[in-house]
C-alpha positions as MATLAB code, in Angstrom:
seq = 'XXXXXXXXXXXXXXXXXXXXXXXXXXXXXXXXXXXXXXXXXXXXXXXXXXXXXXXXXXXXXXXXXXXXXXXXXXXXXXXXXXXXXXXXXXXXXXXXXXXXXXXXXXXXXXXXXXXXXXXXXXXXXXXXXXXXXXXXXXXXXXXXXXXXXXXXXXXXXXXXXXXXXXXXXXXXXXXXXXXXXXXXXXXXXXXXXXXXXXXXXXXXXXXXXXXXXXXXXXXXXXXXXXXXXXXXXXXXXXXXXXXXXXXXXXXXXXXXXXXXXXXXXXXXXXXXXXXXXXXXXXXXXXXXXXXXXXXXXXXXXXXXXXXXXXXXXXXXXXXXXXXXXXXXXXXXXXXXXXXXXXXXXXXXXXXXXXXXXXXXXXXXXXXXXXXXXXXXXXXXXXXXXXXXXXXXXXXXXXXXXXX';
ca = [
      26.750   38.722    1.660;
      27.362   35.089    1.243;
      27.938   34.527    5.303;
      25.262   36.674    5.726;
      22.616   34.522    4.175;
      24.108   30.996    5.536;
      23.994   32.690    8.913;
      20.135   33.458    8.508;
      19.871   30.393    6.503;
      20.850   28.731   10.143;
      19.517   30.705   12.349;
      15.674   29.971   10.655;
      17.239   25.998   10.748;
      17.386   26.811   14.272;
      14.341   28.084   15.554;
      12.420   25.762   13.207;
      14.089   22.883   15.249;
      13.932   25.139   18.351;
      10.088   25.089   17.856;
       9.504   21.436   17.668;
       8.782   19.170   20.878;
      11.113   15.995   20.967;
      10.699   13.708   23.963;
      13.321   12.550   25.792;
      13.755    8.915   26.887;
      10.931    7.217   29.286;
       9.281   10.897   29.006;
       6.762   12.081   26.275;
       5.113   15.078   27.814;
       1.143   15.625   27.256;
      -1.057   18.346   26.972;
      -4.599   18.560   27.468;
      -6.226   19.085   23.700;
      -8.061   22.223   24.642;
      -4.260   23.336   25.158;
      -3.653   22.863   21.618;
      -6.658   23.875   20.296;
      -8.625   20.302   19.801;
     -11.794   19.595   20.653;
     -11.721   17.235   23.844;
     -15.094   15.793   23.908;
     -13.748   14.640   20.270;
     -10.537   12.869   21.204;
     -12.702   11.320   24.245;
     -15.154   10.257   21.314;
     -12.251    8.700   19.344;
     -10.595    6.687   22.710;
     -13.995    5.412   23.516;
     -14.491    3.885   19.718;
     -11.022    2.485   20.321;
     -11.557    0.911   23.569;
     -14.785   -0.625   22.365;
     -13.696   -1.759   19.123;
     -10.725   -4.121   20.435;
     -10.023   -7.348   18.852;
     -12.112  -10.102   18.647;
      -9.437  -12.358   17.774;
      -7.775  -14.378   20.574;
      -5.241  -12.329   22.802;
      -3.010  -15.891   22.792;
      -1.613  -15.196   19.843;
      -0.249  -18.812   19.366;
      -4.327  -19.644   19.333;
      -5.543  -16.782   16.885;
      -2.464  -17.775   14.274;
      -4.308  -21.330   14.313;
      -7.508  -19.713   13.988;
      -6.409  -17.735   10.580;
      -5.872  -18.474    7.370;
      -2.272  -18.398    8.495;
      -2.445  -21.650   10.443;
      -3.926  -23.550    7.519;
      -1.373  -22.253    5.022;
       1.236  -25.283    3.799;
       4.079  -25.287    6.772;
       1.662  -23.034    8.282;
       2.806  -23.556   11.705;
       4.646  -21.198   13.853;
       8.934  -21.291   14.123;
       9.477  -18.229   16.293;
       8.411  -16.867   20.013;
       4.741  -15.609   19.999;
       3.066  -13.999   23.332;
      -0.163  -13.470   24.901;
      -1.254   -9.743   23.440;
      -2.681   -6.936   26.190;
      -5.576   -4.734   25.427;
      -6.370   -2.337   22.770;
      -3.771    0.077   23.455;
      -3.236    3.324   21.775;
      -1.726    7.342   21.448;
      -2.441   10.453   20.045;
       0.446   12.500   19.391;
      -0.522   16.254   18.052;
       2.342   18.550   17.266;
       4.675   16.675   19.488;
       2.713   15.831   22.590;
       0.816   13.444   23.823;
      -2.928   14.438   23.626;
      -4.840   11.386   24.443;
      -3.725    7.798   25.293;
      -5.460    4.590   26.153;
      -4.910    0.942   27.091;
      -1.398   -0.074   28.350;
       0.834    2.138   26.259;
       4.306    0.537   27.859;
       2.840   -3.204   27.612;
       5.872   -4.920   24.799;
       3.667   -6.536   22.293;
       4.335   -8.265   18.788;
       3.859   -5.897   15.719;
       3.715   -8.268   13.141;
       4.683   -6.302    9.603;
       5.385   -2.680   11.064;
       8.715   -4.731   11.370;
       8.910   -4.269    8.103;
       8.963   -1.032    8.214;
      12.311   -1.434   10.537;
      13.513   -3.535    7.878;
      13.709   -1.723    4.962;
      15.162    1.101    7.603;
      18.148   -0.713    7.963;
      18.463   -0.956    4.154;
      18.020    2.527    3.662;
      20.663    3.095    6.138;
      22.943    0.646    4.729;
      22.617    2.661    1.538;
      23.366    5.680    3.386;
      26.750    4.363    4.506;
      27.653    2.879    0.426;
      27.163   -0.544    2.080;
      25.007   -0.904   -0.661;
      26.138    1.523   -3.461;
      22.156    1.433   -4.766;
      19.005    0.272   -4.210;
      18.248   -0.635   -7.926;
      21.514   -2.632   -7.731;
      21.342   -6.813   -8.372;
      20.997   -8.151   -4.925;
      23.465  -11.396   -5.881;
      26.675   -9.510   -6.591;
      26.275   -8.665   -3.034;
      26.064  -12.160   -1.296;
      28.580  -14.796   -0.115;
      27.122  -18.460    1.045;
      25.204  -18.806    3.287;
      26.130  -20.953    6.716;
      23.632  -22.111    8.302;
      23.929  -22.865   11.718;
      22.613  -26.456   12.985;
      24.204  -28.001   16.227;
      22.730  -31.961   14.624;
      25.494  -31.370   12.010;
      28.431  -33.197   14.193;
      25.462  -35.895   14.711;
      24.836  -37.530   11.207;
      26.296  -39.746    9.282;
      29.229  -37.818    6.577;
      28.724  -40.680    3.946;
      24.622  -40.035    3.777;
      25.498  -36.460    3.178;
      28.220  -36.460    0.785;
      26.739  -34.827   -2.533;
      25.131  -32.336   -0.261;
      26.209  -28.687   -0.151;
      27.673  -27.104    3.593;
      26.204  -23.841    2.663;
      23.295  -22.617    0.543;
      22.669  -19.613   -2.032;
      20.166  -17.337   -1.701;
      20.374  -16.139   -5.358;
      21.715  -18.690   -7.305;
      18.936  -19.538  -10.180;
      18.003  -17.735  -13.304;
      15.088  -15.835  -11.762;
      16.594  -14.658   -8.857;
      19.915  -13.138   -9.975;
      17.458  -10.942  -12.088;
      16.232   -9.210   -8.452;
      17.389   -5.869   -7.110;
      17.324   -4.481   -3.727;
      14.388   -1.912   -4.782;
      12.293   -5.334   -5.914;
      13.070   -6.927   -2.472;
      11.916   -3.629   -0.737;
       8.948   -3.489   -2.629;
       7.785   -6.864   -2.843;
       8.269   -7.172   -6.239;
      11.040   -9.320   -6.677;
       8.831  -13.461   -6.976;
      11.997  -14.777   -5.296;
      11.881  -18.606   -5.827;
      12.853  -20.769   -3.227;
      12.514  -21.607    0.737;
      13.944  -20.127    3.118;
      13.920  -21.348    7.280;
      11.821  -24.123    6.236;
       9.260  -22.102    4.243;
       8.608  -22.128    0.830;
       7.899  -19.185   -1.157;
       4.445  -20.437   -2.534;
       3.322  -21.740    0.809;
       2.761  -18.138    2.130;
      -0.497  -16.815    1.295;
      -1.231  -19.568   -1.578;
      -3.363  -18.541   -4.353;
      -5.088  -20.821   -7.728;
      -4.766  -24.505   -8.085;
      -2.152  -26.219   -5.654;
      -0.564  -28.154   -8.343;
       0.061  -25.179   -9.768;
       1.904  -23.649   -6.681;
       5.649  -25.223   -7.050;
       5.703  -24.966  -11.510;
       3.798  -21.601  -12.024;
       6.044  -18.900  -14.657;
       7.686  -16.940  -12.593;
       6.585  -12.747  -13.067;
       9.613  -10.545  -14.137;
      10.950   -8.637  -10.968;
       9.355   -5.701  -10.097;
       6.416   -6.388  -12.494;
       3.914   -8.256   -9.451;
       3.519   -7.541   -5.888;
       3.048  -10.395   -3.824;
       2.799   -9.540    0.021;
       4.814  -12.744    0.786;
       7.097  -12.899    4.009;
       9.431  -15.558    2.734;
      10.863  -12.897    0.615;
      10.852  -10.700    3.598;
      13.040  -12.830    5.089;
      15.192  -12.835    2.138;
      15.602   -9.423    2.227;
      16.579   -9.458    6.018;
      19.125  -12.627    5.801;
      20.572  -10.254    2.818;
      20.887   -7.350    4.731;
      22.373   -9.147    7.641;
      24.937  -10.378    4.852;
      25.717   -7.176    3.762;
      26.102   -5.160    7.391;
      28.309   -8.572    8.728;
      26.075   -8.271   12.604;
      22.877   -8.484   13.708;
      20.342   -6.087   12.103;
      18.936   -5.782   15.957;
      22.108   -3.901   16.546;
      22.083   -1.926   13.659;
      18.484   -1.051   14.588;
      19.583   -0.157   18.186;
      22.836    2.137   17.541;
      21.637    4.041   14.599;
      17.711    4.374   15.231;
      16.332    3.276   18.519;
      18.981    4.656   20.905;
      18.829    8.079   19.095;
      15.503    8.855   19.387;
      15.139    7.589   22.742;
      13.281    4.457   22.797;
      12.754    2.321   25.604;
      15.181   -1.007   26.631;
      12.369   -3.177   26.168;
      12.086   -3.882   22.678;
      13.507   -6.901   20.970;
      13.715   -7.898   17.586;
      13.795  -12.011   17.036;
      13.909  -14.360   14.129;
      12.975  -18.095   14.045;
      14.267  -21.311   16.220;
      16.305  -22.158   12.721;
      17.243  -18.639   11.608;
      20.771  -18.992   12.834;
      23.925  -18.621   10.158;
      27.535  -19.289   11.378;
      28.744  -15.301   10.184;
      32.649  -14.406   10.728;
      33.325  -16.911   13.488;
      29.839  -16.114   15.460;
      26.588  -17.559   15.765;
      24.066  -14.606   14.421;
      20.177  -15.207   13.744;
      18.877  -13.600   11.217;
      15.495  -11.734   12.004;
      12.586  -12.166   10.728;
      10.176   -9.066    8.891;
       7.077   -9.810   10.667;
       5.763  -12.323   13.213;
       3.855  -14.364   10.284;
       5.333  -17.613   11.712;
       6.096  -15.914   14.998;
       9.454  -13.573   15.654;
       9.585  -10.620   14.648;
       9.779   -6.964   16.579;
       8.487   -6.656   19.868;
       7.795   -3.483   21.288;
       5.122   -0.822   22.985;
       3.319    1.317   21.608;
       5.836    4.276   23.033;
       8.314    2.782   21.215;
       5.900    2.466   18.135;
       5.151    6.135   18.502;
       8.783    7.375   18.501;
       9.343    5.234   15.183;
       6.280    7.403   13.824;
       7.312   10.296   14.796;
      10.724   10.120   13.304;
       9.005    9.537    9.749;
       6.911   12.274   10.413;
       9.911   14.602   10.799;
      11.375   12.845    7.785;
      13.973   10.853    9.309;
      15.263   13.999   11.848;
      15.121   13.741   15.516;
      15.904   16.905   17.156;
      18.573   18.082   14.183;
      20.622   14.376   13.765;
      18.853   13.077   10.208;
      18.528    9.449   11.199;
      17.455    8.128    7.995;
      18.078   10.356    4.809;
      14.968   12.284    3.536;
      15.215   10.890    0.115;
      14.913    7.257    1.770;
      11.774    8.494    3.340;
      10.467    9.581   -0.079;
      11.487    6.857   -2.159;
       9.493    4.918    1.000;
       6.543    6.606    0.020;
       6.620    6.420   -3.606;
       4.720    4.018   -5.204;
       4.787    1.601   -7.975;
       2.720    0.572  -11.392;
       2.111   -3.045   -9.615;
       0.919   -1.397   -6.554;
       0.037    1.884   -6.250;
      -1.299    2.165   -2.403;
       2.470    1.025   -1.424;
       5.715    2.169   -1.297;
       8.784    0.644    0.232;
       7.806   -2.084    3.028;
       5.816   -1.196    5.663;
       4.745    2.205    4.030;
       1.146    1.902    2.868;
       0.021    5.310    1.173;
      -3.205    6.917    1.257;
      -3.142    8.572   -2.685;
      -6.395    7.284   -3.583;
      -7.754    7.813    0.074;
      -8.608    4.448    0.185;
      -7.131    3.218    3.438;
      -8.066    6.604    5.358;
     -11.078    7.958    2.871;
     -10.791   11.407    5.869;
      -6.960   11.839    5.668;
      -5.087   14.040    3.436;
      -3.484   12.154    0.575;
      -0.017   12.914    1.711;
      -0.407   10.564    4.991;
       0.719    7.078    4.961;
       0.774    3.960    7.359;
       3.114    1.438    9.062;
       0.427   -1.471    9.431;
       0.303   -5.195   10.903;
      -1.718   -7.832   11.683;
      -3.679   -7.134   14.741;
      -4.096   -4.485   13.884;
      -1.229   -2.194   14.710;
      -1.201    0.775   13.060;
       1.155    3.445   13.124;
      -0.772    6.375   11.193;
       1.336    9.345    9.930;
       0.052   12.479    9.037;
       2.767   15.577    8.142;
       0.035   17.753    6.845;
      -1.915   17.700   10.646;
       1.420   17.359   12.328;
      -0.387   14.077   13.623;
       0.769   10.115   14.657;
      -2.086    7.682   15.920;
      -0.864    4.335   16.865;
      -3.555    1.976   17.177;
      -3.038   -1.615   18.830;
      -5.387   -4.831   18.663;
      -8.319   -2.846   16.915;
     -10.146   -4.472   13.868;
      -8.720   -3.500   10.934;
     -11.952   -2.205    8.739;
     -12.572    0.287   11.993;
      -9.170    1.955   11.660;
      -9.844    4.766    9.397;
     -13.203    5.956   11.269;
     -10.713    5.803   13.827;
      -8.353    8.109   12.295;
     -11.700   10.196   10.976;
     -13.203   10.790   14.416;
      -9.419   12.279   15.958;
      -8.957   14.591   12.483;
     -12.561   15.781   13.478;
     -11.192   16.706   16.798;
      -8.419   19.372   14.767;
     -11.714   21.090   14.119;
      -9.920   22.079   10.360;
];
C-alpha cells in the first residue's frame, strides 16, 4: 500500500511538472493571448501605457545619478561602471509563455536593487549547503580579515604607515558583533562603519548633519534603513563565507540552470577588490547606487521571476529551497511591505492596490520591476517606466485575465 501511494504520489509530481512550460535557453516561446484566454485589445492597452510612460530621467545613467538626490549625497559620486540605458523595455509572461513584449527585451541594462534580490539568493543558497548553519546566526563568528587589495601599497612609505592595520574588520565594534545574517538580509542590522570608501550615514542621509557620524545606534533588527553600504556588507560577507566570487556562485547554481543568457555580468566597484586565498577577487556590489551592480536583459530578468514564481523549481531541480522563498516573503514589525532584500510584498496592497495580496516585487531604480504573481500564474517585468505608473501598469494586464 505504501509503494502504492509514493508511486501516485509521483506520478501527480509528474504531470504537475509535465504541465508546466519551461523555456529553454535563448528560446521563450509565445502565444497569442486570445490563445490563453486574455483579452488582446487589453494587453495592447497595457504595452501602449508602457511605451508611453518611459522615463523621463536621462538614459546616460552617469548624468541622471548627478541629477538625483544620489549625486548630492556625501561621497555621492559614482565608483563602479554605469551605461547608457535603452528604451522602456518590457514582458508579459502568462502561465509560462510569452504573451506580449515590448522595447528591446535582449538589450543588457543595469538593474540597480533587483541585484539584491540575487544577493540574498546566494545567501539562501549558502544556507542551503550549511555554509552558513543559520540565518539568525551572528554574522562575526563567521568572518576572517579582510585584505584589501590596492596595487599603491608597494608605493608608500612603510614608516608613515606603521601603526596602521594590513587588513580591516568588518565586525569588530560593539554594535556590529550584535548583527545576524537575517538583520543583514533585511536591512535591519544599522551596521556602523564605511565600507569601499562609503560611509554608512552618507547613503540616503536623514536629520541634522552633525548628527549623522554620533547618532545612538538602533538595536539590530529593530529599524529598517534601505542603505546600500550595508548591502555591500552583506555581499563582501558572503563572498567571505563561499571563498570565490558570488558572480560564480550566481552562474553555476542559478543562472546556468534555468537557462539564462551569456550576457549578464555582475560587477562591484574600482576599489572592491580583496586579496582572498592567493587571488585577486572583487567583491560585488547589491545595486548600482554608486554604479556596479548586475547587468542584465530583461529575458534574463524574466527567468529570475519566473523561478520565484515556481518557488525556487525550474523544471523539477529546486534551485533555491522553498522555505528560503518564504522566509523572502515574510515580513517584519520594522517593515511590513518587505521581506528579505529585493522582495517587496503587496499585504496591504499598497504597491499594486489591483494585485492579490500574495504577489510581491523585485524592484530598482529606474524603474525595473520584476512583478510576481503565483495566484494569476503571472511575471511582468517592467524597464525604465516611472515608478508611481507601475501598478496601473500591473492593473491594466490583470484586467486583460478578464477574472
Amino acid at each position: 500500500m505504501k509503494k502504492l501511494c509514493l508511486l501516485l504520489f509521483s506520478l501527480v509530481v509528474f504531470s504537475s511538472q509535465a504541465q508546466t512550460y519551461f523555456p529553454e535557453k535563448n528560446n521563450w516561446l509565445s502565444k497569442k493571448p486570445d490563445e490563453l484566454g486574455l483579452d488582446e485589445a487589453k494587453i495592447k492597452a497595457a504595452i501602449d501605457f508602457a511605451t508611453a510612460h518611459e522615463s523621463e530621467q536621462n538614459p546616460n545613467l552617469k548624468i541622471a545619478h548627478y541629477e538625483s538626490a544620489f549625486g548630492r549625497e556625501p561621497f555621492g559620486y559614482p565608483v563602479g561602471p554605469m551605461k547608457t540605458r535603452g528604451p522602456a523595455t518590457g514582458l508579459i509572461i502568462y502561465q509560462g509563455y510569452v504573451v506580449g513584449q515590448w522595447g528591446d527585451p535582449g538589450r543588457v541594462d543595469l538593474t540597480f536593487s533587483v541585484a539584491k534580490s540575487f544577493l540574498s539568493t546566494t545567501a539562501g543558497l549558502a544556507v542551503k549547503e550549511g555554509l552558513i548553519r543559520d540565518e539568525m546566526d551572528l554574522v562575526y563568528p563567521y568572518m576572517a580579515p579582510i585584505y584589501p587589495y590596492d596595487p599603491m601599497r608597494a608605493t608608500v612609505n612603510k614608516a608613515d604607515h606603521l601603526y596602521e592595520d594590513d587588513v580591516f574588520e568588518l565586525f569588530d565594534t560593539e554594535h556590529n558583533r550584535k548583527i545576524r545574517w537575517d538583520d543583514l538580509l533585511r536591512q535591519t542590522s544599522d551596521w556602523e562603519g564605511s565600507l569601499w570608501g562609503k560611509p554608512d550615514w552618507a547613503d540616503r542621509p536623514s536629520g541634522e548633519a552633525k548628527e549623522w557620524r554620533t547618532r545612538p545606534r538602533n538595536a539590530p533588527g529593530s529599524t529598517y534603513e534601505y542603505n546600500d553600504t550595508r548591502v555591500n556588507v552583506l555581499a563582501l560577507a558572503l563572498l567571505n563565507v563561499w571563498r570565490k566570487p558570488l558572480p560564480n556562485v550566481l552562474k553555476e547554481k542559478i543562472m546556468d540552470p534555468i537557462g539564462a543568457s551569456d550576457t549578464w555580468r555582475w560587477t562591484g566597484y574600482e576599489n572592491s577588490f580583496v586579496i582572498l586565498d592567493g587571488q585577486i577577487v572583487q567583491s560585488i556590489s547589491g545595486g548600482s547606487h554608486w554604479g556596479g551592480g548586475m547587468m542584465l536583459s530583461a529575458w534574463d530578468q524574466a527567468r529570475f521571476g519566473y523561478l520565484t514564481l515556481r518557488n525556487g523549481n525550474w523544471n523539477g531541480q529546486q534551485l533555491i529551497e522553498p522555505s528560503w522563498i518564504a522566509k523572502s516573503r515574510t515580513p517584519t514589525k520594522a517593515q511590513p511591505g518587505y521581506g528579505m532584500m529585493n522582495y517587496f510584498l503587496n499585504h496591504d496592497q499598497k504597491e499594486v492596490p489591483s494585485a492579490p495580496k500574495t504577489a510581491f516585487l523585485h524592484i530598482g531604480a529606474g524603474t525595473n520591476m520584476v512583478y510576481v504573481d503565483q495566484e494569476n500564474d503571472l511575471v511582468i517585468v517592467a524597464r525604465w517606466i516611472p515608478n508611481g505608473d507601475k501598478a496601473e501598469l500591473v492593473r491594466l494586464v490583470l484586467e486583460s485575465l478578464g477574472k
